[in-house]
C-alpha positions as CSV (number, residue, x, y, z in Angstrom):
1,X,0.0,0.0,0.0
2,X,1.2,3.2,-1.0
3,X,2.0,5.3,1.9
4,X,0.7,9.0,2.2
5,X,2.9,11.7,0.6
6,X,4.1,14.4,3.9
7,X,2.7,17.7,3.1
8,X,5.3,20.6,3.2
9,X,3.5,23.1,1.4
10,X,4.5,26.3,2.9
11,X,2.5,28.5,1.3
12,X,0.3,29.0,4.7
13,X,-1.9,31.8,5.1
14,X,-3.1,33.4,8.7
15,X,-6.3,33.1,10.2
16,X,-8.7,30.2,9.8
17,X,-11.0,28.5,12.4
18,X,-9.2,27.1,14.7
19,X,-7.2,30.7,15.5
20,X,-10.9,32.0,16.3
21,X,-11.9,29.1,18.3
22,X,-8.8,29.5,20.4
23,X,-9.3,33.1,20.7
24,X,-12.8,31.7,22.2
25,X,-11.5,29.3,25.1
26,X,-10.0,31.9,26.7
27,X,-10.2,35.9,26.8
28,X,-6.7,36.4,26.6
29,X,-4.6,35.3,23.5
30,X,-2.1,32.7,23.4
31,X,1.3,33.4,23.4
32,X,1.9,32.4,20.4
33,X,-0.7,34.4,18.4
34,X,-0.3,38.1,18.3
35,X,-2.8,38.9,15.6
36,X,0.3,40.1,13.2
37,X,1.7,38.6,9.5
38,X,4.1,36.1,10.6
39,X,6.5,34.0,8.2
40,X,6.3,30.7,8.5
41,X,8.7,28.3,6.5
42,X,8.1,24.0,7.2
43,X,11.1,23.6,6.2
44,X,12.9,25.3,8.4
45,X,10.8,24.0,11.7
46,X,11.6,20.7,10.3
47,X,15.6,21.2,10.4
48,X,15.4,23.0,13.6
49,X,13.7,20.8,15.3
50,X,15.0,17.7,13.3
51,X,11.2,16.6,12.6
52,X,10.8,14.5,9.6
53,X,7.7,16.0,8.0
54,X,4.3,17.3,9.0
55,X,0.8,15.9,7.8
56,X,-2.6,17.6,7.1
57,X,-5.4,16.3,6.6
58,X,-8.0,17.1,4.0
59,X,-10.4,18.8,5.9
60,X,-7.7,21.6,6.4
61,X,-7.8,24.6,4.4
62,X,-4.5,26.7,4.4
63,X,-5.9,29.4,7.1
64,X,-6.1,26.1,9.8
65,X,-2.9,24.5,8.6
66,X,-1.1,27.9,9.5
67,X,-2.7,28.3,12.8
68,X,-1.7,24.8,13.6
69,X,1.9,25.4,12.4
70,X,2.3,28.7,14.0
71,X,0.7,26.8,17.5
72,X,3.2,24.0,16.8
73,X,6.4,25.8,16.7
74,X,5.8,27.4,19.8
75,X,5.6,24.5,21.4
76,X,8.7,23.1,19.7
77,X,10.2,25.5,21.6
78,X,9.5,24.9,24.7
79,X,10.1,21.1,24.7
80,X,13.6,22.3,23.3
81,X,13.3,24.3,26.8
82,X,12.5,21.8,28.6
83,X,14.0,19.0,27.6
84,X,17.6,20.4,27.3
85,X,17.3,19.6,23.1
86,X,16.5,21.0,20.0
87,X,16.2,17.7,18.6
88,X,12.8,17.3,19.3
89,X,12.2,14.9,16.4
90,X,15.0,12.5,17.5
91,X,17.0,13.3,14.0
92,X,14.0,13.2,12.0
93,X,12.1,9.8,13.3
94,X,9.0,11.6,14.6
95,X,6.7,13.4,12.7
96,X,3.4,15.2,13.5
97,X,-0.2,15.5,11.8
98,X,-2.6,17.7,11.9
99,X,-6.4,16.0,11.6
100,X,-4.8,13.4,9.3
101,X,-4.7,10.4,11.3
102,X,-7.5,10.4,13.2
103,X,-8.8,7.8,15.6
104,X,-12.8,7.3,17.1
105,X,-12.9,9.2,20.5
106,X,-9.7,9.9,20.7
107,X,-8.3,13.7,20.8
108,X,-4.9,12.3,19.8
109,X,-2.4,10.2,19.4
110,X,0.9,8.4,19.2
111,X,1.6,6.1,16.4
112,X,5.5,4.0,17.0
113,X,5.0,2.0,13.5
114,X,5.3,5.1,11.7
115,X,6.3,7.4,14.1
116,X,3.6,10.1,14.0
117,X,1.7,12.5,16.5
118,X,-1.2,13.2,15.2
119,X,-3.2,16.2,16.7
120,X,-7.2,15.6,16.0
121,X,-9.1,18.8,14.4
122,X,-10.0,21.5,17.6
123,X,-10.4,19.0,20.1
124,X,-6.8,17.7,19.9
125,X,-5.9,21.5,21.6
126,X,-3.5,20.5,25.1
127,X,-2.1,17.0,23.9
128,X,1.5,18.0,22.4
129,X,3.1,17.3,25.5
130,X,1.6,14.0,26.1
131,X,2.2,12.8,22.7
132,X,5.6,13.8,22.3
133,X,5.8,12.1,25.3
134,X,4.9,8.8,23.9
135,X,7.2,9.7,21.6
136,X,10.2,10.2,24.0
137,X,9.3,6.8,25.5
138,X,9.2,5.0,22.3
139,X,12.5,6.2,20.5
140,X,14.9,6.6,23.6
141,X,13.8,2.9,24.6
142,X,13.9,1.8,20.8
143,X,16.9,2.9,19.8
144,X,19.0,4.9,22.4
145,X,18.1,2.6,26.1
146,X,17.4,-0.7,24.3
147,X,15.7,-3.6,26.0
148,X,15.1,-7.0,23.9
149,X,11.8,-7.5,25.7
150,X,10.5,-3.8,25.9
151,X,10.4,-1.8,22.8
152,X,9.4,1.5,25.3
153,X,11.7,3.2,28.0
154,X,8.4,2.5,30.1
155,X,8.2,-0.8,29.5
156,X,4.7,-0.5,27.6
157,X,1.0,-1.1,28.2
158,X,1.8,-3.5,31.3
159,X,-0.3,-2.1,34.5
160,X,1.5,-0.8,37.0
161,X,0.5,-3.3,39.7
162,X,2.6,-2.6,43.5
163,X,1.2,-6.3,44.8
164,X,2.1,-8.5,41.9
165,X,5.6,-7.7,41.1
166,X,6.6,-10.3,38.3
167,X,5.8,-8.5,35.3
168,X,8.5,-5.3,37.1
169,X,11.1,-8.1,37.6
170,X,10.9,-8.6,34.2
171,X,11.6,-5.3,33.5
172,X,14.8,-5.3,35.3
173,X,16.5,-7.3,32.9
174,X,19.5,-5.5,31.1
175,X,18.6,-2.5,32.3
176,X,20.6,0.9,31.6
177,X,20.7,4.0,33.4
178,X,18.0,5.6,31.4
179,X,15.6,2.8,32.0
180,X,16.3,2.7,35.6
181,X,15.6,6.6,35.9
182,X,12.1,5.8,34.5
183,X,11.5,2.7,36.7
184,X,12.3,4.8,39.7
185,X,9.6,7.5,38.3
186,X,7.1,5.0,38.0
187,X,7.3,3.4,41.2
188,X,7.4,7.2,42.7
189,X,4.7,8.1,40.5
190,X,2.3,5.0,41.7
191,X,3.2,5.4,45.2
192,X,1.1,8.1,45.9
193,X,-2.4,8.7,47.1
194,X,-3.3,10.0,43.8
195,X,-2.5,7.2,41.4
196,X,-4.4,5.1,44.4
197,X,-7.1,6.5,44.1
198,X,-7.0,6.5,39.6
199,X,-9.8,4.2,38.3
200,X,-7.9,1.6,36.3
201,X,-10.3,1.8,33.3
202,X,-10.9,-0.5,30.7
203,X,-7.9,-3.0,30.4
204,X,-6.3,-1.0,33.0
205,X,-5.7,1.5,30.3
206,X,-5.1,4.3,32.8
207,X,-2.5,2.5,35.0
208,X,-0.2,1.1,32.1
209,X,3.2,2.2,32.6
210,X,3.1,3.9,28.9
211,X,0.2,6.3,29.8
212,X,1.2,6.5,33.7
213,X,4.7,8.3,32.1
214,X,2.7,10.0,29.4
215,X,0.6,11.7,31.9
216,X,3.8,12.3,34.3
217,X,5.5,14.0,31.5
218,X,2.8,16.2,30.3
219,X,2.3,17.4,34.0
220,X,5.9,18.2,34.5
221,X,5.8,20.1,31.0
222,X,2.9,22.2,32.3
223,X,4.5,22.9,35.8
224,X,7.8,24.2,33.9
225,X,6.2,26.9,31.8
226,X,3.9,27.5,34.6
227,X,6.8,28.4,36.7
228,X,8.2,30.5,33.8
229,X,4.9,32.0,33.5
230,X,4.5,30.8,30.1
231,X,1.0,29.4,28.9
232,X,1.0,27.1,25.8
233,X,-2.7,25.8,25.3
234,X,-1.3,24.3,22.2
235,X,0.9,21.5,24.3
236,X,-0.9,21.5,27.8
237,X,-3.9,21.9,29.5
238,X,-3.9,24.7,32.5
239,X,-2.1,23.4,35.7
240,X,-5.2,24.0,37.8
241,X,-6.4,21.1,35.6
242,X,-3.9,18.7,36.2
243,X,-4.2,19.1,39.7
244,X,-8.0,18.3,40.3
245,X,-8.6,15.8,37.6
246,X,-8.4,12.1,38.8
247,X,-5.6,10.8,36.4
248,X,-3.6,13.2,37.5
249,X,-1.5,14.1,40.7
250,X,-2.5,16.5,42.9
251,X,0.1,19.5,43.5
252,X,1.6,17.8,46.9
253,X,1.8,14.4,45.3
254,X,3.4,15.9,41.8
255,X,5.9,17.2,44.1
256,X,6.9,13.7,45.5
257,X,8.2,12.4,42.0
258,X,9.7,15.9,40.4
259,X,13.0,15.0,41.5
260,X,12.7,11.7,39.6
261,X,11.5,13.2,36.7
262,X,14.3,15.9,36.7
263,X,17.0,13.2,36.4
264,X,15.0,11.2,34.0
265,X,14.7,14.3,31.5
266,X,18.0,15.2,32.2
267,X,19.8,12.3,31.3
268,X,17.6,12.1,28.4
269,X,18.8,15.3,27.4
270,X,22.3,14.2,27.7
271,X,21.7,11.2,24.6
272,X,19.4,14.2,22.6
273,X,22.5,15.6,22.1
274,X,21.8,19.2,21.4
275,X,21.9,21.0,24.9
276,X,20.4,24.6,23.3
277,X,18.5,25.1,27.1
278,X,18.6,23.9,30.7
279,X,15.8,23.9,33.4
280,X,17.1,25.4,36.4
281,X,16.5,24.0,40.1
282,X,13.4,26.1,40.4
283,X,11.9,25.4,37.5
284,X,13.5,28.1,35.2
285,X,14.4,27.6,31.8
286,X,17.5,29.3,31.0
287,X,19.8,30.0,27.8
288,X,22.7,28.3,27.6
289,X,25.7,30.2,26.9
């Protein structure tokens, strides 16, 4: 089967529905959008962030693509803040869509046999973070962390159970440093009165070790631009949010596993390779120099 040709048309006009419906969630503006006549050039997001092509779907007209690229980029950025690495797309393994691969239900997702996040029309708004960090998960255990049995830094869709410990034995097998940063996150994550208290869900889908980090990881993304008073609707939802949902972790217990998640980002930035940012001990993201 003939696989679907990556759009890079960059002949992208402002404006377009999704801008306005932005504008409509919130009285004030995103940071991203100022209302002006930017530029905006694919190809050179794609070899600054090292992504290797973006997707739209049909249903997009050029006025949504360029709100969607203009949203995007900014939050490029601040992963590349974040993380410590402009090489967001891990040289040029993960791509992103845009309403082009969309699933029943679902606002977005993560697909590892081709590598693409796909972002689902308006209602995929606040899911960056925890797709890209599927992606992380994927492509540092695939091919950076490697693990004969586990394909993802996480370990996959087996449930995080604390009673039945066989399947996290498993886990230990050949493990680098990387993987044992995560499994330390995990086990900080899931030991707190929060994750106790998640409903499992169907097929324990929300206490898999993929979607416990996923969630992790787009909390901890929201927490840093938070403290650098930065708000990206584009690649989180608010912090308030996180905090009073049940599949997340309250403030206290988000506290409990930062430091794990420091040192698991951090080391991860080490293998990214291209250290353009650090996160400071308070939360700061600062230039290097």
């Amino acid at each position: 089967m003939k696989r679907k040709i990556v759009d890079t048309n960059i002949d992208i006009m402002e404006g377009g529905r999704a801008n306005r419906y932005w504008y409509a969630k919130s009285p004030k503006p995103n940071n991203w959008s100022g209302g002006g006549n930017y530029e905006v050039d694919l190809q050179l997001i794609l070899k600054s962030y090292k992504i290797k092509g973006f997707e739209f779907g049909n249903w997009l007209n050029n006025n949504d693509r360029y709100d969607r690229v203009l949203a995007c980029s900014s939050a490029l950025a601040h992963l590349s803040g974040i993380i410590g690495s402009k090489n967001i797309g891990m040289d040029y393994l993960v791509g992103i869509a845009f309403g082009a691969r969309g699933k029943s239900k679902a606002l977005a997702h993560y697909e590892p046999s081709y590598n693409m996040i796909n972002i689902t029309k308006e209602k995929g708004i606040g899911t960056m973070a925890h797709e890209y960090g599927h992606a992380l998960d994927y492509n540092i255990g695939c091919f950076v962390d490697q693990n004969k049995k586990h394909a993802f830094l996480s370990g996959g869709r087996i449930t995080i159970n604390r009673k039945c410990s066989s399947a996290q034995n498993r886990l230990k097998d050949n493990v680098g440093e990387i993987r044992s940063l995560m499994e330390n996150l995990l086990m900080k994550a899931s030991d707190t009165d929060s994750f106790k208290k998640m409903s499992p869900g169907l097929c324990g889908y929300w206490t898999q070790r993929t979607e416990t980090f996923a969630r992790a990881f787009e909390q901890y993304v929201c927490y840093i631009l938070k403290c650098n008073g930065i708000r990206d609707k584009f690649l989180t939802n608010s912090w308030s949010f996180y905090t009073t949902m049940e599949h997340y972790w309250t403030e206290n217990d988000f506290f409990s596993f930062l430091p794990e998640m420091t040192s698991l980002i951090h080391a991860i930035s080490k293998k990214m390779n291209v250290k353009a940012h650090t996160v400071t001990g308070k939360g700061k993201i600062a230039a290097k120099k």
